[in-house]
C-alpha positions in Angstrom: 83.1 85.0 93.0 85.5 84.6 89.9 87.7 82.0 90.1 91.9 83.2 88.3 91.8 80.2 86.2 94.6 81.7 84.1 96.4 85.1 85.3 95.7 86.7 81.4 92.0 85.9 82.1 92.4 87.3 85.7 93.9 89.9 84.8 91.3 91.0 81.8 88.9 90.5 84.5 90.4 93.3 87.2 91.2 95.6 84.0 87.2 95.5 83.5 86.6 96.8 86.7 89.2 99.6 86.4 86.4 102.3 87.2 85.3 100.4 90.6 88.8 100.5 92.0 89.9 103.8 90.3 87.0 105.3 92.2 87.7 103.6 95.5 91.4 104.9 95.3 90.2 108.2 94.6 87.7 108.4 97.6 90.6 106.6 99.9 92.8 109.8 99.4 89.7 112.3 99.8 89.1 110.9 102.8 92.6 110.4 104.5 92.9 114.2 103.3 89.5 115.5 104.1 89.6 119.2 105.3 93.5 119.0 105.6 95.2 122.0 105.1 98.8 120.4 103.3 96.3 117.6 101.7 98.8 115.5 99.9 101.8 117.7 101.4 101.2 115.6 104.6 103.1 112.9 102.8 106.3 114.8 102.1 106.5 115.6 106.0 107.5 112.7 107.3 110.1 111.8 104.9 111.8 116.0 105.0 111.9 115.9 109.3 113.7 112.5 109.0 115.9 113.3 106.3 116.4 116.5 108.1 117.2 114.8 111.7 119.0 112.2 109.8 121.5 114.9 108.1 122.4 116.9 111.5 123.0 113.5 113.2 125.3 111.7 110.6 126.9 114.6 108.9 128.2 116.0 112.3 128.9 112.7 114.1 130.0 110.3 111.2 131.7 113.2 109.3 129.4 112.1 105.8 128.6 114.8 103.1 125.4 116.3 103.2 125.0 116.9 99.5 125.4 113.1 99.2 123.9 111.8 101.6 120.1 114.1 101.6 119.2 112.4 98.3 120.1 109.2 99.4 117.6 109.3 102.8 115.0 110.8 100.9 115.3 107.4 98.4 115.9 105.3 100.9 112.3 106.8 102.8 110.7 106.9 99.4 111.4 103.1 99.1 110.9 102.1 102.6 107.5 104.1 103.1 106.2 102.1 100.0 107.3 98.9 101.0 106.4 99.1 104.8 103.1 100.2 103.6 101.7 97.3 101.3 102.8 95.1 104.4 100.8 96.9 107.0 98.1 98.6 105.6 97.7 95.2 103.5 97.0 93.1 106.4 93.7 95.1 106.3 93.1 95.3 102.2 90.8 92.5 102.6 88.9 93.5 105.6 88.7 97.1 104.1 86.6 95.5 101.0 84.7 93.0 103.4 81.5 95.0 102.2 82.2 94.5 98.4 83.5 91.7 99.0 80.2 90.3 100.6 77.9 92.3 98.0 79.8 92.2 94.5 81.3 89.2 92.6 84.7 90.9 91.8 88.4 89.6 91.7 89.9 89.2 95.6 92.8 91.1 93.7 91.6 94.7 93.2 91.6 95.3 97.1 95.5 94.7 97.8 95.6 96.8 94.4 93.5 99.6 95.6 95.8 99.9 98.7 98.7 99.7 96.7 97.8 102.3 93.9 96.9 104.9 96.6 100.7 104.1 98.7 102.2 104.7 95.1 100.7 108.1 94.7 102.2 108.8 98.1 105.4 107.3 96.2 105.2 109.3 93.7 105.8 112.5 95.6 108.0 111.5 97.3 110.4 110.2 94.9 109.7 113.2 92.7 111.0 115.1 96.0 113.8 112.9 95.7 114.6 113.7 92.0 114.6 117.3 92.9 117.0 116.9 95.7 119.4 114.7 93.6 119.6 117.6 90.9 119.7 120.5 93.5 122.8 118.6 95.6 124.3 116.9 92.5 123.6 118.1 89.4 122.1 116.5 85.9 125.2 114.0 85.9 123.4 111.0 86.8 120.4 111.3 84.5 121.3 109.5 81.7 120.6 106.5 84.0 117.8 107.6 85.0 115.6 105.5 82.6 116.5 102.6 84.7 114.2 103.3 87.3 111.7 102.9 85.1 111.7 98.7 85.5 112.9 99.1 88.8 109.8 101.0 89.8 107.3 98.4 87.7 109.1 95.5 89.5 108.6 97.7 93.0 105.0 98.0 92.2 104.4 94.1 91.6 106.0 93.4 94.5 104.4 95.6 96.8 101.1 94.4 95.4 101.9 90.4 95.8 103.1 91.4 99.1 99.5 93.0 100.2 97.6 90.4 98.8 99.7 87.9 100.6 99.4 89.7 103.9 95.7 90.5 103.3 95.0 87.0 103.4 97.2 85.9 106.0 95.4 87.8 108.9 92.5 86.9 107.7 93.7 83.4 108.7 95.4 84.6 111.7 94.8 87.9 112.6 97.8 88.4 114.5 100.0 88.7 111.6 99.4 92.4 111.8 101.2 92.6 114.9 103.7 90.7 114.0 104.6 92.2 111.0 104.6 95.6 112.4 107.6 94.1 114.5 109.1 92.3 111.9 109.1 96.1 109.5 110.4 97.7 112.4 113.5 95.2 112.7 114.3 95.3 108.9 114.3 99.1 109.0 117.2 99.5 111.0 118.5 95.8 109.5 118.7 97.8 106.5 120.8 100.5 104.5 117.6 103.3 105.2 119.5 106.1 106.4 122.7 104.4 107.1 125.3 105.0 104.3 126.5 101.0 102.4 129.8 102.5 102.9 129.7 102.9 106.4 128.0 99.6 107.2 130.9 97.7 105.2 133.4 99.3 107.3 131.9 97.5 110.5 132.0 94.8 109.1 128.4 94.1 107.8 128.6 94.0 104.6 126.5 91.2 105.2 123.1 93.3 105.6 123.7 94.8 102.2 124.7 91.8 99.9 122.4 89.4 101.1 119.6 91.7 102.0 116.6 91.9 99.4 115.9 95.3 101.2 119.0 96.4 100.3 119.2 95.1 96.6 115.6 96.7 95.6 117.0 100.0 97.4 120.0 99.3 95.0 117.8 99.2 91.8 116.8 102.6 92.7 120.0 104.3 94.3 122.2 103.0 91.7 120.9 105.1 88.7 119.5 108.1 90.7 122.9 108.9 92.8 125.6 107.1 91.1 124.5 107.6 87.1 124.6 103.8 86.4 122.5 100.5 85.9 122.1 98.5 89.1 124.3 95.5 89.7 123.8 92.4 88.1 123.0 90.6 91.4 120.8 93.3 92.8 118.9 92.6 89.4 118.8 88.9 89.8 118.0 89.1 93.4 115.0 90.9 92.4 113.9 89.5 89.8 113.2 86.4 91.7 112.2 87.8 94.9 109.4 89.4 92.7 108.6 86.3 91.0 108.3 84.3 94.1 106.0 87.1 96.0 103.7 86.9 92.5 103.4 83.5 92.2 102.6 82.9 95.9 99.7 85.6 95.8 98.3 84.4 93.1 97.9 80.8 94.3 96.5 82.2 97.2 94.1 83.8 95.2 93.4 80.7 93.2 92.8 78.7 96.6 91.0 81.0 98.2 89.3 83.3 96.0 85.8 81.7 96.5 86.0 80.5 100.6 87.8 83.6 102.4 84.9 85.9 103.0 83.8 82.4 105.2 87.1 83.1 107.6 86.2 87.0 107.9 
């Protein structure tokens, strides 16, 4: 089993075996769309019935614009779908591999990845959902922002893949984590600005689950220069920043501790 003695070397090491887990992303989505009629289209359902449900609920009882607030559910699904995916289907990234893992000396980190590239193709469409939306309900004014997202969806991507990793190995440790953290997601869902306009949640006097929230800030990276045409907040940036750091440096110190003795615990 390789050992990540540095994360350049590491990282030279998964980038060698970019045909192994290319191909195992690639089968994944064959299989979860295997004699489907919608195929990928499946992905987009989900998101369009809430946003739908979402609209008739909060444009007729809270009174809030439809035009803005459709492209801002569809990014707030697009975001949350991503994120609540590396932390559940993580769980199981390394349990997924076991049989690689057992036969094939490559790094513990291209199985979180392979979940993690195949939730960002479901990403992809739906964000470039979203993007169609935004234009259709508001025009081409924000999109000289638009280039923002690009970092914001790199940083998004490194998150969600430290965050699998990390979860991959913790229930292999305790396998109840998976439980738990299907709880946990299901809390910070409605703990945070999804579907429910910032607006609205200041008024009431939480302003609290937006400032101070991660969630929120990393929704913010995205939302600021898709519906409101300019760079995220400087905070929202910081935040982050070193939320991102701190999920990267933990997974790969898990990685360096137990690269070699996990398959013993599974």
């Amino acid at each position: 089993m390789n050992h990540p003695d540095t994360l350049v070397s590491y990282g030279a090491s998964i980038w060698q075996r970019r045909y192994f887990w290319g191909s195992m992303v690639l089968l994944d989505l064959r299989n979860r769309y295997k004699r489907s009629i919608l195929g990928l289209g499946w992905t987009l359902a989900n998101p369009l019935a809430m946003t739908f449900v979402l609209c008739v609920v909060f444009c007729s009882v809270f009174g809030v614009n439809i035009r803005d607030y459709a492209p801002f559910v569809l990014s707030g699904m697009a975001f949350w779908n991503y994120l609540n995916g590396s932390v559940i289907e993580g769980c199981q990234c390394l349990y997924a591999g076991e049989a690689y893992i057992r036969s094939s000396p490559a790094p513990l980190a291209i199985y979180p990845l392979r979940q993690t590239l195949g939730l960002t193709v479901h990403f992809a469409a739906i964000f470039s959902l979203t993007l169609i939306v935004t234009i259709l309900c508001r025009g081409f004014g924000t999109m000289w922002a638009w280039p923002c997202l690009i970092p914001a969806v790199v940083m998004l991507f490194l998150m969600c893949w430290s965050l699998a990793t990390i979860f991959g190995f913790a229930n292999v440790f305790c396998p109840d984590v998976q439980h738990l953290s299907s709880i946990a997601m299901q809390l910070l869902f409605y703990l945070s600005p999804v579907f429910c306009p910032v607006e609205l949640l200041r008024s009431r006097g939480l302003g609290v689950l937006v400032d101070w929230n991660p969630i929120a800030q990393f929704m913010e990276l995205i939302r600021a220069p898709l519906l409101e045409g300019r760079p995220p907040t400087l905070w929202a940036i910081g935040l982050t920043s070193f939320i991102t750091l701190l999920t990267m440096t933990t997974a790969y110190r898990l990685l360096r501790k137990y690269e070699r003795t996990v398959i013993f615990r599974m």
